[in-house]
N, C-alpha and C positions, 0 to 999 in steps of 0.2 A: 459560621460554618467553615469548616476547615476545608480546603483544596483537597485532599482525598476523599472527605463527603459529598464534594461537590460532581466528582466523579462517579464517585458510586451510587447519587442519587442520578445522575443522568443515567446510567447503563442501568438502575434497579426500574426506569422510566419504559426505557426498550424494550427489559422484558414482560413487563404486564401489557405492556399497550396491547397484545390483540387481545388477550381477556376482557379488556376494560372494553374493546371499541365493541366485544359481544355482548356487555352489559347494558355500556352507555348510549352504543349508537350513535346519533347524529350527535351530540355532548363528547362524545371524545376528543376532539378538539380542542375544544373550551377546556377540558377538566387537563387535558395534557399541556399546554399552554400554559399555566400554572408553573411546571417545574423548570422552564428554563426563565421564565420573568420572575422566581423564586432567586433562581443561579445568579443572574443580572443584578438582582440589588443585594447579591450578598457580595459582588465583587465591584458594584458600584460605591459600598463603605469601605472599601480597603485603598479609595485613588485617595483621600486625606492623608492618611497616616504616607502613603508613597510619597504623593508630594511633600512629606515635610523629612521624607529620607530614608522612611522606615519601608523595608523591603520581607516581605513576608516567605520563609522559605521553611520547606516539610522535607524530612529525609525518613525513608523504611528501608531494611536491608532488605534485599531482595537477592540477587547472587552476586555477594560480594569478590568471593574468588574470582568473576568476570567482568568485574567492575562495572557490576549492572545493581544499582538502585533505583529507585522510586522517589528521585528526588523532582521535588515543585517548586517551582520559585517565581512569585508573582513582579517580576520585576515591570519596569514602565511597558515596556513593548509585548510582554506577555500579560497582561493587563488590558493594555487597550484592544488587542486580537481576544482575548475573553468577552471583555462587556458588547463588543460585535459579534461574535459566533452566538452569546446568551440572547441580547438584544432582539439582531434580526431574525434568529431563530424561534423566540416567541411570535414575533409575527409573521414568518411564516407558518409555522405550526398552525396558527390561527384560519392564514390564509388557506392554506391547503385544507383544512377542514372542509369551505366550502367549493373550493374548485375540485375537489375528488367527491365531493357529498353525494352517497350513494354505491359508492364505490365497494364493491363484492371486498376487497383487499385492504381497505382503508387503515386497520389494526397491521397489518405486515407491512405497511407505509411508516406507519408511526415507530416499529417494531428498527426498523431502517435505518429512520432519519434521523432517532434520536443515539442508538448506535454510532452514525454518524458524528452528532454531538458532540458525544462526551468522549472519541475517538480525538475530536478538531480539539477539545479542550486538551485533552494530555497531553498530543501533540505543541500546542504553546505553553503549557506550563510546564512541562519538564525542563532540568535543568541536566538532564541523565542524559549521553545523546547515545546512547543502547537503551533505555526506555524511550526517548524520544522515535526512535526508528521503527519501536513493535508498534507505536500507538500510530506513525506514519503508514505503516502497510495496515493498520485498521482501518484508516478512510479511504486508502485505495480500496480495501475489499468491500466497505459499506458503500462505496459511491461509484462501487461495481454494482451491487443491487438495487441502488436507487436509479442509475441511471438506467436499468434495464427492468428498471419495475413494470412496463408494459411488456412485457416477456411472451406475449402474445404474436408478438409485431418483430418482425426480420429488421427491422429499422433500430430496433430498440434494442435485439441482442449484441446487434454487428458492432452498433457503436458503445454498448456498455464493454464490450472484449477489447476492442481498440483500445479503452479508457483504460484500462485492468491490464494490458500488456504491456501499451507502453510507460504509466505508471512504477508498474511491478518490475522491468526493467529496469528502470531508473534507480527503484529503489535496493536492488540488489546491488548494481554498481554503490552507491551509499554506503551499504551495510559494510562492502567490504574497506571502502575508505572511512569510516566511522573506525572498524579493527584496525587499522595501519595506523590512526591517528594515536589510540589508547593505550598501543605499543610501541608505538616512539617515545610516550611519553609520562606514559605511566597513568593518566587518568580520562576520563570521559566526563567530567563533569565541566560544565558548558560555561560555569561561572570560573571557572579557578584552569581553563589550559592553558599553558604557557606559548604566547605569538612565534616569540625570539624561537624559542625551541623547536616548533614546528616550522616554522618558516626557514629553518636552516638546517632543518631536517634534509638527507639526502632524496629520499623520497615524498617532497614537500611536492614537486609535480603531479606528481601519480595522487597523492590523497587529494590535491586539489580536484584536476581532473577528473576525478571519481567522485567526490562531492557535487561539482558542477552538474553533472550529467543528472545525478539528482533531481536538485534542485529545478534543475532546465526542464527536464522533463513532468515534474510534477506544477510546473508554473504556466506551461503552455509555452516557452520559448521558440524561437526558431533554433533549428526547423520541425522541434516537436510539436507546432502550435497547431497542427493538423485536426490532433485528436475534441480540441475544446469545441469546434464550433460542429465536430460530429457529435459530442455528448447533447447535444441540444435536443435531441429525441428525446430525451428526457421529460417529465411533466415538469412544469413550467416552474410551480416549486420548489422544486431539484435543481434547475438552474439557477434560479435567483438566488436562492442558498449557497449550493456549490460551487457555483463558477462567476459569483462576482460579490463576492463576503469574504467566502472563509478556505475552500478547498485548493484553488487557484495561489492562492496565496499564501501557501504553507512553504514552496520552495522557497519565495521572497521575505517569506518570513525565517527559512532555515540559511538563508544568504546574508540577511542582516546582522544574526544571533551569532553565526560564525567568522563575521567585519572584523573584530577584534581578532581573532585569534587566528586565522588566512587572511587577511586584506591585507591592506599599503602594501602588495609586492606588483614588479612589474606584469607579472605574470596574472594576478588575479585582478589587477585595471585592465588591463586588454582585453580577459576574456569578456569579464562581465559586462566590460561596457560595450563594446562592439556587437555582444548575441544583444544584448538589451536595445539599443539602435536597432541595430537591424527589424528587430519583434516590431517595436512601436511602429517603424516605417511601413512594415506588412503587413502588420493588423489594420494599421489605420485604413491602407490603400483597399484592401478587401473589403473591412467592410460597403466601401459606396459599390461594389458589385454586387450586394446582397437586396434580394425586397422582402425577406423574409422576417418578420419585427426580431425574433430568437438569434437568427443569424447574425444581424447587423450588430445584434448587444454584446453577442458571439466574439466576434471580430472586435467590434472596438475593446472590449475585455482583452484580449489580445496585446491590441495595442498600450492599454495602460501597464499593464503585466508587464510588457518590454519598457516603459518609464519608467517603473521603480527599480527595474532590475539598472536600469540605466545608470540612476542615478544614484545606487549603492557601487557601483562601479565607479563614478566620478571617487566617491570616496572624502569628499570634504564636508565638515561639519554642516555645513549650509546642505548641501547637498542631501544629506543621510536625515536633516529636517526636514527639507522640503520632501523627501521621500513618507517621513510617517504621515504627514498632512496632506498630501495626495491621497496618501492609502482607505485614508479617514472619509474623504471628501466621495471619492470613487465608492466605497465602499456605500454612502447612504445613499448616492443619487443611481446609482447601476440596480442595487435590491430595491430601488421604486423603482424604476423604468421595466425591468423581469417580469416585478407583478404585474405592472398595470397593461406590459403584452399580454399577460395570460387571463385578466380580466377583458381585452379586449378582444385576445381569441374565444372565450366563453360567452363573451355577449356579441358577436357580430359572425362566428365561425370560421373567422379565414385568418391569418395576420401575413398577409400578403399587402404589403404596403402598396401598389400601385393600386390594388381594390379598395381602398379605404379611404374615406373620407366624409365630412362633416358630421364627427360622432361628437361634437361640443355641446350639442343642444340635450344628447340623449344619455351621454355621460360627463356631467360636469364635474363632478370630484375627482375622477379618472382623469381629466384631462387638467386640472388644476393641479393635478400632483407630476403628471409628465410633464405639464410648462417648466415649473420649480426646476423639478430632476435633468431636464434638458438644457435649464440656464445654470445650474451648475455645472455638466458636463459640458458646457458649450468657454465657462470661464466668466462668467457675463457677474458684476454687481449686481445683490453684494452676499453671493449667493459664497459657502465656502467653496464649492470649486475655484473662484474667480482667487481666493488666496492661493489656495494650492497653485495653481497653475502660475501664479506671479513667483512663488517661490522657485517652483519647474525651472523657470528662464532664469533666474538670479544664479541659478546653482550650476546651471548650465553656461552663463557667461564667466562664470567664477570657475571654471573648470580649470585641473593644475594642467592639463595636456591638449593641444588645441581644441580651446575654446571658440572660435571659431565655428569648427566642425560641429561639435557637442551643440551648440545654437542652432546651428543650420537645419539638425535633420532631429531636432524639438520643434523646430516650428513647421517642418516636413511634415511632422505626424499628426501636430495641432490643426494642422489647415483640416485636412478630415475630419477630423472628429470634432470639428466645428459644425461641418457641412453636417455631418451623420446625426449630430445634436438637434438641426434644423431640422432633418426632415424626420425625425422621431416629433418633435413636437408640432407641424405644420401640418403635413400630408394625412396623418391620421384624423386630424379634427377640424380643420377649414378648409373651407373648399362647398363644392355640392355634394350632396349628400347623393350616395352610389346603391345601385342594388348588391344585398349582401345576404349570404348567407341563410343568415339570422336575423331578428328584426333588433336592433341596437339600444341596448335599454343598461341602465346603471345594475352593478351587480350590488350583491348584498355586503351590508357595515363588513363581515369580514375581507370583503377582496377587495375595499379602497380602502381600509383603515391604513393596511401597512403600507402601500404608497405615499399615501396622503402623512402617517409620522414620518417617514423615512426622509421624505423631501421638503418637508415644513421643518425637522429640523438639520438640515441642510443649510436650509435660508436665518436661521437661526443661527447656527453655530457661526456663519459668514457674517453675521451682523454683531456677534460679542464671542469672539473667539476666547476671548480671554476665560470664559464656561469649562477650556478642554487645551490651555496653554500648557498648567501644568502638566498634565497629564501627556501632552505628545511631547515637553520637553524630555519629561523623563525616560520615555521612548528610544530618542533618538539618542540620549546618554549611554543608553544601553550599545548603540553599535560604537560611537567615538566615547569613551568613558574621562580621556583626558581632554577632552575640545571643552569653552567656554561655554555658557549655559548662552543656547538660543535667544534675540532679542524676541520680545512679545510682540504675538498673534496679531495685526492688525487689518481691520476692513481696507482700509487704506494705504497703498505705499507712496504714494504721491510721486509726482514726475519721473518717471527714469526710463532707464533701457527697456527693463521686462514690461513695463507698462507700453511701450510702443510696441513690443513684441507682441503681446496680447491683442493689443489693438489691429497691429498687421494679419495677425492667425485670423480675426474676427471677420474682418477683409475678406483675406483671402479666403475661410470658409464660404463667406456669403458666396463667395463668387463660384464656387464649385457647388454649392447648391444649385442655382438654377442650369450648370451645368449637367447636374447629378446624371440626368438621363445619355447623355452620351458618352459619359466617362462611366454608367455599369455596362454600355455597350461593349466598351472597349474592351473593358477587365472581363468581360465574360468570354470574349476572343481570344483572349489569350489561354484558357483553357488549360488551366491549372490545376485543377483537379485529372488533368490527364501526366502533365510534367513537374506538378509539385512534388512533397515532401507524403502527402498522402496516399499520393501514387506507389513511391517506394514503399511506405510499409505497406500496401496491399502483394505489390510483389513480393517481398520480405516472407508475407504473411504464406501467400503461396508457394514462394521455395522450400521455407520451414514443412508446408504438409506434406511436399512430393518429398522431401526427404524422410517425413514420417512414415508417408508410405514404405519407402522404397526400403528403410530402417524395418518396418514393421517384416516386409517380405521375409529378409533376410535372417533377422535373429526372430522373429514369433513364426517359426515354422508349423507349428502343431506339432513334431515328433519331440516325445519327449527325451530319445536319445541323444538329438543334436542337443536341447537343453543340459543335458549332464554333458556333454561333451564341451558345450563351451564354457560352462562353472569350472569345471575341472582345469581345463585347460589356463583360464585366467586365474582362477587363485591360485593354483598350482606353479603358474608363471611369475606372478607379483611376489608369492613367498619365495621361488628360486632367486628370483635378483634380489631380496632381502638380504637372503642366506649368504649369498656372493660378495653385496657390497658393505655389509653390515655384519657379520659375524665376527667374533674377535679370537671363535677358539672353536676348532672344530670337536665332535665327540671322538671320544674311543671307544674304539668297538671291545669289550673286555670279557671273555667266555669263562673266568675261570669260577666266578659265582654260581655258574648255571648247574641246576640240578639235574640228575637224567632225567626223574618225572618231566618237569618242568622243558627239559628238552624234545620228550616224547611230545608233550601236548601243543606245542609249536610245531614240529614237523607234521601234527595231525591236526591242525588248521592252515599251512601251507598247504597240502595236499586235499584239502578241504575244499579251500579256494578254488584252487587248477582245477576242480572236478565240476567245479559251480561252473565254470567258464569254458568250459570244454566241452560238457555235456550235449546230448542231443534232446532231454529230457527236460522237459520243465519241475517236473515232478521231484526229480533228480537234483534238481539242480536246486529246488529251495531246500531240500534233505539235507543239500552237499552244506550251503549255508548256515542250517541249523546247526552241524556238527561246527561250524566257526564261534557262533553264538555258546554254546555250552563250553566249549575250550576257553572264551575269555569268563565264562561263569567259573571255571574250573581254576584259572589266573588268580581271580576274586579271592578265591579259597585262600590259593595257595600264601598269598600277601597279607591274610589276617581280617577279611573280610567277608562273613560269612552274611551275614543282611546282604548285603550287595550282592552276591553272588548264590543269593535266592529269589534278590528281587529279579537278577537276570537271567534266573531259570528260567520262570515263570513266564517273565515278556517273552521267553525267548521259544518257550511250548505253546504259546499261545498265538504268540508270530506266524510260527511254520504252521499252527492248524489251519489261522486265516487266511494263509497264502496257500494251501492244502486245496483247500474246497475253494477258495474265488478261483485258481487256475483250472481247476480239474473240469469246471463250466468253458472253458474258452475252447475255440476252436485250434487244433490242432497247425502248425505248422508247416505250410510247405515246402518251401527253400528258408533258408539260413542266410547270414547276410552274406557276402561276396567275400573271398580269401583276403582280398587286398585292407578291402575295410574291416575286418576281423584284428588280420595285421598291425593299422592302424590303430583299433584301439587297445591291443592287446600294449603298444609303444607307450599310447597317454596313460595307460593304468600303470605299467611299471614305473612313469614318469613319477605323476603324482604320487605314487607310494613312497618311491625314495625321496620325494623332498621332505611328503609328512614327514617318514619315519626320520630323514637327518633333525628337522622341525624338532621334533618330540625329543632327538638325543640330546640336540644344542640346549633345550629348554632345562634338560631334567640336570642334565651335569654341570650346566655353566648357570644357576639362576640367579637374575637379575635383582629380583627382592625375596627375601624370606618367608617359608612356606608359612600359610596361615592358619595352619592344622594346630601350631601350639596355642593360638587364642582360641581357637573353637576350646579347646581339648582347657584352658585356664578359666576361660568363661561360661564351661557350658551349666556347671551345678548352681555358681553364683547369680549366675547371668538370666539361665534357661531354668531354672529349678530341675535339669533333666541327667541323670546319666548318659542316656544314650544319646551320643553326641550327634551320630543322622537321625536323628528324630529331632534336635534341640533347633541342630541346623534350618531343619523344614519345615518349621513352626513356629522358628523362633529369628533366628538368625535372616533365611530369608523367608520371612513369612510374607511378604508382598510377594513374593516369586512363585512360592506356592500358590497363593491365592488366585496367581493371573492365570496359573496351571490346569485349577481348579474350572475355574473360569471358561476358559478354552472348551475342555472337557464337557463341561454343565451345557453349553453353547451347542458344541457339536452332538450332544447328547437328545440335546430338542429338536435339532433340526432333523435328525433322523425319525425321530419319535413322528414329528411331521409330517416326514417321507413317507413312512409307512400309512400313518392315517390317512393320507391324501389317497395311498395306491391303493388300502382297503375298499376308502370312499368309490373311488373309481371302479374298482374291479363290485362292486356292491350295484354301479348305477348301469353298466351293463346287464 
């Protein structure tokens, strides 16, 4: 299966799904499920041939003047982001079947997520970063919907807008560093930009910067990490999916992909690595203020999201390893812990962790998959987190810039999410059993299936890494492509520094465990939700409406005068300074061509005009108009075009009829506007006529490329099979123009036909 099939079976997936789910029912699930564990082993045969070198790559033109193709390139790091988004996406597709089972909307879920999908796919197989950025603003706008799929609930819109602004933000600043990048340098293609070039580029700062913010904000960084633990309104699904697999980790993955071609400069170790510390230090600490199970997963997501980011920052081989092998690690134990909150909210109804306890006896596969998944987030043998996180400290003692530091505040964010490790797997399941909700009972095969693989092979991959060496070697080649190939995967590193570090994080977690309760005290004291990061965008979000308002007041007046008056006045004005700083030859004004006729007919639409605009008459005054309209029908003639200047009789008597009779109904006028305002716009109409008209002299006497009258006029018998070349042109030449014409017409045509049937109907039911 080819990488654009695999696409377009995923998005051909989104759109039948709610047909299917009215077919299938409770089976749509099951029968959807199929196509991303379809996707999974068709990209699970391509890590061979990678491992042994071969890199699979698709190109389609698409607009290549903009140096926008549809190029795919399965390389190591976009590979293993695939066989995770296919992967865990079959099981939760699976899962979600029975945690929505029932659900009125189930088919617009699926219609969503799978959208979602094949969105997270294009997004890591491109190699185009102008496709890569349309397929990026696709998951923000699908996981704007997912997250707001309970659209019912104030909770669910607020934070799907959050997600979808400050996303969509982010991702405009992108876009336009993605164009500075393709114009310094000629291309966009992700495999082949030149480091040296861009990096000595004068506006190397600015595309960085611009990228950054990206990236930043689509990862949860600080201080954008606000938005991620508000997406948790989400169905539980959606989380586990979006915000600790695949979606979160698009900017770490668009941070990686770009190592090569912005890294090794001062500028981009400093940034990336200080937001990244920073992230992991504040997600970690937040989460122990959380009892909420979504929250705390929330948060510590957070805080890994700021470790990888960290640690593509450090920027050395070891470093940008131990980054894919975290990713890998978080990635299976974080999608079991999701579930098995949302199995635990479905079978107990609360996931408020101080309420919860001794669900061991009542859910034992749920609690045998959150032991696993907690001892690999906790780092504990010989589970793969316990590698990941020995690499975490290796790469961080190994740092080229105080290393020191880089250690310190890796085992500052360990120590948490040690403890948060703890009490995800303690407090929920021993202890005494508490009054709850719900009575506490195992859910069904699909909502411990995908826990229970996610974190068996967790403990798995930790016990024979060497299953998934290749594969994360080739990964992490992808960010250093001249660093030596990684030494292999082991269970074991035996004696060293990160090993006592581990051991101290383990420590020290313990010890903030039975702390736990007076340190959420604390952190809830401090009242960060009042003077964080989310506070400002709420203010942000509010100043933005009072200026809409205030915007709205002033320019959506209702009168449609002031609307032509401010059009007028700003094109009017944007063409005058054109004309001023940009012209290179003024017109001449030249009368000796002019015919009397031709003179006549001109001073008798000059005086046309004045009478339109003077008058006291309305009547008068569209009369005065129509004598305009026939004088340029008369022009028509006179320059050798007779169609034309019958098609503008015609509009032009049929104009004044319908302005005849819709006025002749209006009520009469009592005052006029005021002298002064008369005044006024008697200034903006001569304004704007003289720039048109200089406009029109500049164009006609000075043109810029040659008129295109002689191709119509060469092409139209060969071309058009037509003589008459306005006819060739409107059917032929621009037949889509007509057609949209057409269109419009047929449109407005019905809606009237409507109008009227409706006021029959009505004036019928009186």
């Amino acid at each position: 299966m080819s990488m654009l099939t695999a696409l377009l079976v995923g998005f051909g997936a989104a759109a039948v799904a709610p047909a299917l789910h009215r077919f299938a029912g409770r089976w749509t699930g099951a029968l959807l499920t199929l196509v991303p564990a379809a996707l999974f082993a068709s990209f699970v045969i391509r890590v061979a041939p990678l491992v042994d070198g071969h890199v699979a790559t698709e190109r389609y033109a698409w607009a290549p003047r903009l140096m926008l193709h549809l190029s795919l390139r399965a390389d190591g790091l976009a590979l293993l982001m695939a066989l995770l988004i296919t992967g865990i996406g079959a099981l939760v597709a699976l899962y979600a079947n029975r945690y929505l089972e029932g659900h009125p909307h189930l088919g617009r879920f699926y219609l969503f997520f799978f959208g979602f999908m094949s969105s997270m796919l294009g997004l890591v197989l491109s190699d185009n970063l102008l496709a890569l950025f349309i397929f990026w603003e696709l998951t923000s706008l699908t996981s704007y919907l997912l997250i707001g799929f309970d659209h019912t609930r104030d909770t669910s819109r607020a934070a799907a807008l959050q997600g979808l602004l400050v996303t969509v933000g982010g991702g405009q600043a992108l876009l336009v560093g993605v164009v500075m990048m393709g114009s310094a340098v000629g291309t966009l293609e992700l495999s082949q930009l030149p480091g040296h070039a861009l990096q000595t580029h004068p506006l190397y700062p600015w595309m960085l910067l611009l990228v950054l913010v990206g990236a930043f904000t689509k990862s949860a960084q600080f201080p954008f990490h606000f938005w991620l633990p508000g997406a948790m309104a989400a169905p539980t699904p959606v989380s586990a999916y979006l915000h600790s697999a695949t979606m979160v980790k698009a900017g770490v993955f668009l941070l990686a992909r770009l190592t090569p071609a912005l890294g090794a400069t001062p500028l981009w170790e400093s940034a990336v690595t200080w937001v990244g510390g920073a992230t992991m230090v504040v997600g970690a600490f937040l989460a122990l203020g959380q009892r909420d199970l979504k929250l705390i997963l929330a948060h510590a997501t957070v805080c890994v999201l700021g470790t990888l980011t960290f640690l593509i920052g450090l920027g050395t081989a070891l470093a940008l390893h131990a980054m894919v092998v975290f990713l890998l690690a978080h990635a299976l134990y974080k999608g079991a812990l999701f579930l098995a909150a949302g199995a635990i909210d479905h079978a107990t109804g609360t996931r408020d962790l101080v309420l919860l306890g001794g669900l061991r006896r009542a859910m034992p596969l749920t609690t045998a998959a959150v032991l696993l998944a907690a001892a690999s987030m906790a780092g504990l043998v010989p589970a793969l987190g316990f590698i990941g996180k020995e690499l975490v400290y290796e790469g961080a003692l190994a740092a080229p810039r105080a290393p020191g530091l880089a250690t310190g505040a890796t085992l500052l964010a360990f120590i948490p999410l040690v403890a948060v490790a703890a009490m995800l797997a303690v407090r929920p399941f021993f202890g005494a059993t508490r009054e709850l909700p719900h009575a506490p009972h195992e859910g069904p095969p699909g909502m411990w299936l995908g826990p229970l693989v996610l974190s068996v092979l967790g403990l798995v991959l930790g016990l024979f890494p060497s299953a998934v060496d290749g594969l994360l070697a080739r990964a992490s080649a992808v960010m250093a492509p001249a660093a030596p190939p990684p030494p292999p995967l082991k269970p074991w590193h035996g004696l060293n520094a990160a090993l006592g570090l581990s051991v101290a994080s383990l420590a020290g977690g313990a010890a903030v465990y039975f702390a736990r309760d007076g340190l959420r005290g604390r952190i809830s004291r401090l009242r960060l939700e009042r003077w964080g990061p989310g506070r400002g965008y709420e203010l942000a979000l509010a100043g933005m409406l009072r200026f809409a308002r205030f915007q709205t007041r002033l320019l959506q007046s209702g009168y449609l005068r002031r609307y032509l008056r401010m059009s007028v006045v700003a094109v009017g004005g944007l063409t005058a300074y054109a004309l001023l700083t940009r012209a290179r030859v003024w017109p001449e004004l030249r009368g000796g061509d002019l015919e009397p006729y031709e003179a006549a007919v001109g001073v008798l639409m000059v005086l046309a005009a004045v009478t339109a605009a003077r008058t006291r008459s309305r009547l008068a005054s569209v009369s005065a108009m129509g004598v305009v309209g026939f004088g340029v029908a008369l022009v028509f003639l006179f320059f050798g075009a007779p169609d034309l200047a019958l098609t503008q009789s015609i509009v032009e008597a049929l104009t004044v009829v319908v302005f005849l009779l819709a006025l002749f109904h209006l009520p009469a006028y009592e005052e006029l506007s005021s002298r002064p305002a008369r005044l006024r716009d008697v200034g903006v109409s001569l304004a704007f006529g003289a720039v048109m008209a200089t406009l029109l002299l500049v164009t006609v006497q000075n043109p810029e490329f040659p008129p295109i009258s002689g191709y119509f006029l060469q092409n139209s018998v060969p071309g058009g099979h037509g003589r008459n070349v306005v006819n060739v042109i409107l059917v032929d030449f621009r037949a889509l123009d007509t057609l949209g014409e057409i269109t419009v017409l047929a449109i407005a045509a019905l809606g009237v036909s409507a109008l009227l049937k409706a006021g029959r109907q009505k004036g019928t039911a009186r």
